[in-house]
N, C-alpha and C positions, 0 to 999 in steps of 0.2 A: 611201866605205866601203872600198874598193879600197885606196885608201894607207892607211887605220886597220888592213887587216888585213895588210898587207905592213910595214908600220912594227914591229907587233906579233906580227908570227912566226903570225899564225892563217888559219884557212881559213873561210871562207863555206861551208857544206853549201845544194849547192841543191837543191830538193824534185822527184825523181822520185818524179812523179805527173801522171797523167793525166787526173784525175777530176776536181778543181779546181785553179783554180790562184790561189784568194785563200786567207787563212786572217784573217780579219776580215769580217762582214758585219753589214748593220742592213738587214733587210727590209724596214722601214717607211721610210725615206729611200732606199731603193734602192741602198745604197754597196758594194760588196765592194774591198778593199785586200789587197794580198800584206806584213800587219806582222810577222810572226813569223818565224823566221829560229833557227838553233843555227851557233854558233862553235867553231871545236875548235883546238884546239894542232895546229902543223904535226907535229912528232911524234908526237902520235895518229895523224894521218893518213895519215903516208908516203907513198912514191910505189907502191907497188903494192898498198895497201888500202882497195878501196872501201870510204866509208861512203856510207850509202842513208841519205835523210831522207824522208821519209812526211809528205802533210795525211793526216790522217782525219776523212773526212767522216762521222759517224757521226750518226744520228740522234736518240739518247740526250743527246744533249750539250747543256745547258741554255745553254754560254754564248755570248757572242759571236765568240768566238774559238774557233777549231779546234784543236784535238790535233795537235802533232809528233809523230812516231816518230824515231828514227834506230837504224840497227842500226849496230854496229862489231863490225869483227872481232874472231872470237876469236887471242889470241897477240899483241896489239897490246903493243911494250916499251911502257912509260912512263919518262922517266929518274925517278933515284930524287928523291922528297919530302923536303926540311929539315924536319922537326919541329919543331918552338918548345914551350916549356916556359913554359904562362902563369901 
């Protein structure tokens, strides 16, 4: 995964949090696995703006998989988008 995002200009957001550290579980087989994951553009990211990624462990949550958050800064450039004309 390491060369997939260095090949491809992107970053891995790893998840600060301390609360859990899977975002996949099955209560009944006993399994928890870390599958979920957010990728961002190395120019979202820059070198001096943190992005925060969040599990949230929230109770409400019917599915098997956990909620991400990520916050990004505000002020972050984007280079600009080609538009296409379908």
């Amino acid at each position: 995964m390491s060369r997939f995002c260095t090949v491809n200009n992107i970053s891995w957001l790893d998840h600060a949090t301390d609360v859990v550290d899977y975002t996949y579980y099955n209560d009944t087989l006993g399994t928890y696995s870390l599958l979920d994951h957010f990728l961002c553009s190395a120019e979202l990211r820059g070198s001096d703006s943190p992005i925060n990624s969040y599990i949230l462990n929230d109770g409400d949550n019917t599915s098997d998989h956990l909620a991400i958050r990520c916050e990004f800064p505000t002020g972050c450039k984007l280079p600009n988008a080609k538009m296409g004309t379908i």
